[in-house]
C-alpha positions in Angstrom: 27.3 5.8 -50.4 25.1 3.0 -51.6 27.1 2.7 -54.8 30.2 2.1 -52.6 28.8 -0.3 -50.3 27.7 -2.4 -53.5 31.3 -2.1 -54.5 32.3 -3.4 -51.5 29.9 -6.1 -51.6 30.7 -7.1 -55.1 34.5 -7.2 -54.4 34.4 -9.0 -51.2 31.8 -12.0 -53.2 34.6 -12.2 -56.3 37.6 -12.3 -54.1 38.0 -15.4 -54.9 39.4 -15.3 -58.1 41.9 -13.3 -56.6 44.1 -15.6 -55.4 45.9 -16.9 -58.2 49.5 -16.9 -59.4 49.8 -13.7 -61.2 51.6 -15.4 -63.5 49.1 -17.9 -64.8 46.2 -15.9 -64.5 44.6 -14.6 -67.4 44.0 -10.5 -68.2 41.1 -9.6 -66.5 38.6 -7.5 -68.6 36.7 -4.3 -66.6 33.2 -4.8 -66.3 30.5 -3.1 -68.7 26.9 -3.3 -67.6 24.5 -3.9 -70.0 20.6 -5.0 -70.3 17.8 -4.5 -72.8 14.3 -4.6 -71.0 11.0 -6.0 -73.0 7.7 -6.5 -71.6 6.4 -10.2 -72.0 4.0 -11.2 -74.6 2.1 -12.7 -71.9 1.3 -9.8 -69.7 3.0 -6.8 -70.3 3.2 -5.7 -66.6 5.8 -8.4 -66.4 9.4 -7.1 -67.9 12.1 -9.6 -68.7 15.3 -8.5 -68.5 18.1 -9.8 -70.5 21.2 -8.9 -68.6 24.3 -8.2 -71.3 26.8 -7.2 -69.2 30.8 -7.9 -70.3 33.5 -9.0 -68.0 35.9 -11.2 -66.0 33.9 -13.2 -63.8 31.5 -10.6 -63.1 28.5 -10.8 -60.5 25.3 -8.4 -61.0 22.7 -7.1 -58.8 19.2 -5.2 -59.8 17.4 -2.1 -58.1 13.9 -2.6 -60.0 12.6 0.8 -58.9 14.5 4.0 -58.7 14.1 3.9 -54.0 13.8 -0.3 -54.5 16.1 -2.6 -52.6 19.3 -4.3 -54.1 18.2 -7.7 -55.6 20.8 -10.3 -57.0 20.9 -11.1 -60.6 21.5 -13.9 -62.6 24.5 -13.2 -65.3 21.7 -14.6 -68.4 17.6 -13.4 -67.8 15.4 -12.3 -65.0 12.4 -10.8 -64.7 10.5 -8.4 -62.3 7.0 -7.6 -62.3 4.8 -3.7 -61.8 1.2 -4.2 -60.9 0.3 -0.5 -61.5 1.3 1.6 -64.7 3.4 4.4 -64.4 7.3 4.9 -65.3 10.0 2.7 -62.8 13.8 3.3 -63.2 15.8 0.0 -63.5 19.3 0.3 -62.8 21.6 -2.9 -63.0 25.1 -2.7 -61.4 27.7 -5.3 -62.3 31.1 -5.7 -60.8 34.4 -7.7 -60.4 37.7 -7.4 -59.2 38.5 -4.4 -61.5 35.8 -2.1 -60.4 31.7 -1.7 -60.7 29.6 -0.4 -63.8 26.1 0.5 -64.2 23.5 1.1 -66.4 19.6 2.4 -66.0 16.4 2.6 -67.8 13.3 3.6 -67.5 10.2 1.8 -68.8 6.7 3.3 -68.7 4.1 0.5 -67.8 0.7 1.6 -69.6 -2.4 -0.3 -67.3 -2.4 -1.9 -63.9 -2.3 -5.1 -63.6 -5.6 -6.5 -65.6 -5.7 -9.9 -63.9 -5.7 -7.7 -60.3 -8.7 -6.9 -58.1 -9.6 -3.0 -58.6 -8.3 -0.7 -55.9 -10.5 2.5 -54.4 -11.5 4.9 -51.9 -15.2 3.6 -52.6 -14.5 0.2 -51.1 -16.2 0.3 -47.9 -16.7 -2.4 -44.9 -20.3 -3.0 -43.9 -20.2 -3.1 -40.2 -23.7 -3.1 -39.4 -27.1 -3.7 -41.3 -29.0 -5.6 -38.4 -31.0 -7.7 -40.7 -29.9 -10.8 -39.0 -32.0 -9.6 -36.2 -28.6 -9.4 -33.9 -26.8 -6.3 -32.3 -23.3 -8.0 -33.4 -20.5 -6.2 -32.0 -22.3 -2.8 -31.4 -23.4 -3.0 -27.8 -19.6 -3.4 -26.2 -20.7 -1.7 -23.1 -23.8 -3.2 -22.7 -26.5 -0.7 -22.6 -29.9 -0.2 -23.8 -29.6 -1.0 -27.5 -31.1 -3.3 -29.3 -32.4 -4.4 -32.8 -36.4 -3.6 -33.7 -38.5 -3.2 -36.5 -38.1 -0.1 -38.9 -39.9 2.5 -37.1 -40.1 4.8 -40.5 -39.1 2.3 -43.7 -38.4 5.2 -46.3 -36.0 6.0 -50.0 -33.3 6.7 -47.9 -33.5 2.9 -45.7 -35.8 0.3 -46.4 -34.2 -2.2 -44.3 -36.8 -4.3 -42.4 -34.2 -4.0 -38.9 -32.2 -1.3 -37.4 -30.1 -0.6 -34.2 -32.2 1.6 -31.4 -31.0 2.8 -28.7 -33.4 3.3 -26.3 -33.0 6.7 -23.9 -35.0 10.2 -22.7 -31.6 12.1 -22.0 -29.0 13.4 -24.3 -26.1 10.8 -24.2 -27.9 8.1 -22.3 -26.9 4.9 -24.6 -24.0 5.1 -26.9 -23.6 2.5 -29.8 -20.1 1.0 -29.4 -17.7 -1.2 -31.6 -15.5 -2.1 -29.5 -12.6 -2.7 -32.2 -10.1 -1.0 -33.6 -11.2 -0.6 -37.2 -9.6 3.1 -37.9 -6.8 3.4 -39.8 -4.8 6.9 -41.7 -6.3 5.5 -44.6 -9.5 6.1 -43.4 -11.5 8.3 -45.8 -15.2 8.3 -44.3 -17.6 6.9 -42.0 -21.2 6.6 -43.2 -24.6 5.7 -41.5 -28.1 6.3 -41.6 -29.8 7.9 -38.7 -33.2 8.3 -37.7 -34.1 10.5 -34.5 -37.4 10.9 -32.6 -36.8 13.9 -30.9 -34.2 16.5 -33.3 -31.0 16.5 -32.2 -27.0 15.7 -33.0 -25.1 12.1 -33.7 -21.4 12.4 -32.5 -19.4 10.8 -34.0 -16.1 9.6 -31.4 -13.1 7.3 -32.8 -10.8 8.6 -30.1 -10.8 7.1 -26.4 -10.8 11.0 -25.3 -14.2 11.4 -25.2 -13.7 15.5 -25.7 -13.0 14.4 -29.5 -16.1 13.5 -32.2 -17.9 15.3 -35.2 -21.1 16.4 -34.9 -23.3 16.3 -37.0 -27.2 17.9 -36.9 -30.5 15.6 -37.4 -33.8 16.3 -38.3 -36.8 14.4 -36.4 -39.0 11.9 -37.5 -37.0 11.1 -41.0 -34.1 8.9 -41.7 -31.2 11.0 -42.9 -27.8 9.4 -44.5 -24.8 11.3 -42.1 -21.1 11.1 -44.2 -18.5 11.7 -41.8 -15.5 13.0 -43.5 -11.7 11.7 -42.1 -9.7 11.6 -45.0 -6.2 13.4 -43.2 -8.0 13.4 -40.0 -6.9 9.8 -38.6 -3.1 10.2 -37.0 -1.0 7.2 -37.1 0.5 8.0 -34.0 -2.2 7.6 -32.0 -5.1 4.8 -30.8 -8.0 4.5 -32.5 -10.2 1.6 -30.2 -13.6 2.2 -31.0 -16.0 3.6 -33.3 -18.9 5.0 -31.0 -21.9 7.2 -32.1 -23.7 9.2 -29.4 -27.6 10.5 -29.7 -27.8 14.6 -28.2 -31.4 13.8 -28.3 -34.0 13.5 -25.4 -35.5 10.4 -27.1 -34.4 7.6 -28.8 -32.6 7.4 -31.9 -32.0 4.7 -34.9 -28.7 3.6 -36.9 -28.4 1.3 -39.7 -26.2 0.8 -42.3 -22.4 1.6 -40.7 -20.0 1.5 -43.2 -16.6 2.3 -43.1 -14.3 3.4 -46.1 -10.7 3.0 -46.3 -8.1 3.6 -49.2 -6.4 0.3 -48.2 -9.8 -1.8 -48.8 -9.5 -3.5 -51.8 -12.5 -3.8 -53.9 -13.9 -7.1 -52.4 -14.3 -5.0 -49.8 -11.0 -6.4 -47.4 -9.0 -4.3 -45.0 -5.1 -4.6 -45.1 -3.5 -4.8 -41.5 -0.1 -5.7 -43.1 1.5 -4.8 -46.4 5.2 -3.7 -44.9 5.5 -1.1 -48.0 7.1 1.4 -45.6 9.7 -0.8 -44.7 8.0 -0.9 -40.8 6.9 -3.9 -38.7 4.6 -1.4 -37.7 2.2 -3.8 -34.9 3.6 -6.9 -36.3 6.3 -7.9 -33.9 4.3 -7.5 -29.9 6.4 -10.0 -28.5 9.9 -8.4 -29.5 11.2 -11.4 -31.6 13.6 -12.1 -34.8 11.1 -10.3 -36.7 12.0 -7.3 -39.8 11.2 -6.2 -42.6 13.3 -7.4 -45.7 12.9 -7.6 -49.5 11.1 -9.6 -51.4 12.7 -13.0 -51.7 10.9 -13.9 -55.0 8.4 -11.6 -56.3 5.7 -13.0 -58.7 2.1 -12.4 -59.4 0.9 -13.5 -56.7 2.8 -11.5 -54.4 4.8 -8.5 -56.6 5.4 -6.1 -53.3 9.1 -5.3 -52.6 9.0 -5.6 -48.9 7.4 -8.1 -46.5 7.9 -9.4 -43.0 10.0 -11.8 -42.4 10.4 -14.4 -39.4 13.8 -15.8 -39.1 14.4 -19.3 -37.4 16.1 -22.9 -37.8 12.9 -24.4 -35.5 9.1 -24.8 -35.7 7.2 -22.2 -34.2 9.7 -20.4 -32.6 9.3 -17.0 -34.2 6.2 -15.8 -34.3 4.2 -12.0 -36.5 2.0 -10.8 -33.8 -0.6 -8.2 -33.5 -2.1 -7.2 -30.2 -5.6 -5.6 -30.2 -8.9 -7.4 -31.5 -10.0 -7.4 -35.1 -12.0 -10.2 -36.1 -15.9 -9.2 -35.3 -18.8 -11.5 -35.5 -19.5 -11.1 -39.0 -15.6 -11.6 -39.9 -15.7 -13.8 -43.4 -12.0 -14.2 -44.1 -8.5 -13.4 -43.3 -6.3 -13.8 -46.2 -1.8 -13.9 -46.4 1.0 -13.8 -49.0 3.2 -16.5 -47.3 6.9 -17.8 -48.5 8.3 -21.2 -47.2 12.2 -22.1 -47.3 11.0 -25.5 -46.1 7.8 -27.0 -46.7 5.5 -27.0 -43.7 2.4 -24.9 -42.1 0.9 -21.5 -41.1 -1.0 -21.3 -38.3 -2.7 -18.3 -37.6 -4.0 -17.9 -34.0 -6.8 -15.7 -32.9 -7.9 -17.0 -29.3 -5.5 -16.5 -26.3 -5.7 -20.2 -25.6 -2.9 -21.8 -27.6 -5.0 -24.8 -28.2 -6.9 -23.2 -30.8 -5.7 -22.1 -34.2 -6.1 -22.7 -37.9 -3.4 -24.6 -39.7 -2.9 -24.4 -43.5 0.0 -26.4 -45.7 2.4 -24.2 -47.3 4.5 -25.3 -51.0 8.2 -24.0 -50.2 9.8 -21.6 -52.9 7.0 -19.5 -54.2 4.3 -17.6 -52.5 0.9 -18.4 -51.8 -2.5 -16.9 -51.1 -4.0 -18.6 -48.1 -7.5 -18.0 -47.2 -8.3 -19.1 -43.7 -12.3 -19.2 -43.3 -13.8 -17.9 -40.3 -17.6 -17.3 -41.4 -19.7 -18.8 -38.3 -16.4 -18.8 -36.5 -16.1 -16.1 -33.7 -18.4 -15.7 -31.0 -19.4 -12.7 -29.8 -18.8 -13.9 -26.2 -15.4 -15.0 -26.3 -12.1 -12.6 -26.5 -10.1 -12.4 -29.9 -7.0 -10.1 -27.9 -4.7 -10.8 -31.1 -3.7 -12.4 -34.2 -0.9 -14.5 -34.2 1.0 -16.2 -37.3 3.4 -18.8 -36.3 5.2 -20.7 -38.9 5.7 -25.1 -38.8 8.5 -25.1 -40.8 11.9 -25.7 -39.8 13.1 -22.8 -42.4 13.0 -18.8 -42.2 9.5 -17.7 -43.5 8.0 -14.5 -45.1 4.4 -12.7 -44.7 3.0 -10.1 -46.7 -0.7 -8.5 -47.8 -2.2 -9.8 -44.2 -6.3 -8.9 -45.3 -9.3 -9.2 -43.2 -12.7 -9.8 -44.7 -16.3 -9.7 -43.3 -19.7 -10.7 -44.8 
């Protein structure tokens, strides 16, 4: 069916040259598609293709991997780019007014990407070491926690500060983070727990508070708990909080929270946007001329074959949204691929008050990395109820990769 439809498309673009007197036209040759495909000296993940094809006024398009989108092709050399090894099928198709031909090939790329950060299921977030002496964004519903000395500094934590909450009944005070932080990519949650009096720490990601894991603790000895979620995390459902819960009659110390993730990259960011499965996903809240297309240019810097794009003739008036908080008080970063038509800026928007924002200038015609810096930036007190990313430039533009960092 596709191969039709690229038929159709193919005719329908060369139609053109149809039109002539029969008589004065010259014999048109069938097409007869054609490429040779050779890794570049200058990084071999990069394959430049050399497209040979024969034919009256013929027009080409790529498919770069075997369940990739149709690109167009130039009729002389282009090039497409793998970050990871493994074998991809290229298949070029080339048509005129006779008919369509194609050709594929597979190519085996050896290494990822040297000049890429590593990717792992050992990446982790640090949400909560203390040491700054502040509870952060662990007391959301404002209980009896707070941050002390170390009662029992041991091998298993020698920090100086910890989180206690402070109770004489199972369940009294609850540590909250009151952010949605859980993702299916989720593979574990670990922290380090000290108890006075032996009990459980539940562990509750859900907002149905008859879900948690359990998990047993010893008294008077810090003990490292690994809650495993790897294929436990659902897409289809809400995630708001991480929350642990002392079944203890006294109080009970956490330090060290850290969350790991497959989609954490190894400095340690947490993807909310890489558009891979072809889905806004939480991207488009407010319903507007926002989809998921392929890449327009794909390059080092951004060699994904699907982003987000935001299609509009005027400043601003499209806008990638994301309802739900992220950013925490210890957020570092929030990095995105972005792709101009026109010159302009990217404003990414994090307050409900329009006012605020962050602007950054953006080249046209090739993506860019932009780091927006938010260390020392978000206060505990004030509400961060989305992110927004509007675009001041008069053309269509394209997100990809949107990251979020903390210290």
């Amino acid at each position: 069916m596709k191969k039709n439809l690229l038929y159709i498309y193919l005719i329908g673009l060369l139609s053109i040259w149809g039109c002539s007197n029969e008589d004065s036209s010259p014999v048109e040759e069938m097409p007869k598609a054609a490429f040779t495909a050779t890794p570049s000296s200058e990084n071999p993940n990069y394959i430049v293709l050399d497209n040979q094809s024969t034919g009256t006024s013929i027009m080409s398009s790529w498919k770069f991997k075997e369940d990739g989108p149709f690109v167009r092709g130039s009729q002389d050399v282009d090039t497409t780019y793998y970050p990871n090894e493994g074998t991809y099928k290229i298949t070029l198709y080339t048509g005129n007014n006779m008919g369509v031909d194609t050709v594929s090939k597979e190519i085996v790329i050896a290494q990822r990407d040297p000049d890429l950060p590593p990717v792992g299921g050992d990446a982790f977030l640090l949400l909560g070491d203390f040491e700054d002496g502040e509870v952060g964004d662990w007391n959301a519903w404002g209980q009896d926690v707070s941050v002390v000395s170390n009662p029992s500094g041991s091998a298993v934590n020698p920090s100086d500060r910890v989180l206690k909450m402070t109770q004489t009944e199972p369940w009294q005070n609850s540590a909250v983070r009151n952010i949605p932080q859980v993702t299916p990519f989720a593979t574990k949650i670990v922290v380090d727990v000290y108890m006075e009096v032996a009990g459980e720490l539940k562990l509750q990601i859900e907002g149905d508070f008859a879900t948690g894991y359990f998990q047993a603790v010893p008294a008077g000895e810090w003990v490292t708990l690994e809650y495993d979620l790897e294929g436990q995390v659902d897409a289809a459902k809400e995630y708001p909080w991480i929350l642990f819960q002392g079944n203890t009659a006294g109080s009970y110390y956490i330090d060290n929270i850290k969350y790991y993730a497959l989609d954490i990259g190894g400095n340690n960011g947490t993807v909310y946007g890489d558009f891979e499965d072809e889905q806004v996903g939480d991207w488009n809240a407010w319903g507007q001329d926002v989809s998921v297309v392929a890449n327009p240019a794909t390059d080092a810097v951004n060699a994904s074959d699907f982003v987000l794009m935001m299609t509009q003739v005027d400043p601003f008036s499209v806008n990638a949204v994301r309802n739900g908080q992220i950013v925490g008080v210890a957020a570092d970063k929030i990095t995105i691929d972005v792709y101009f038509e026109q010159a302009g800026s990217l404003k990414l928007q994090l307050e409900s008050d329009f006012e605020t924002g962050y602007f950054l200038d953006v080249e046209p015609g090739k993506w860019v990395t932009l780091e927006y810096d938010l260390v020392d930036q978000i206060d505990g007190n004030t509400e961060y109820p989305w992110v927004v990313i509007q675009g001041n430039t008069a053309g269509n533009y394209y997100v990809d990769n949107i990251t979020y960092f903390e210290q």
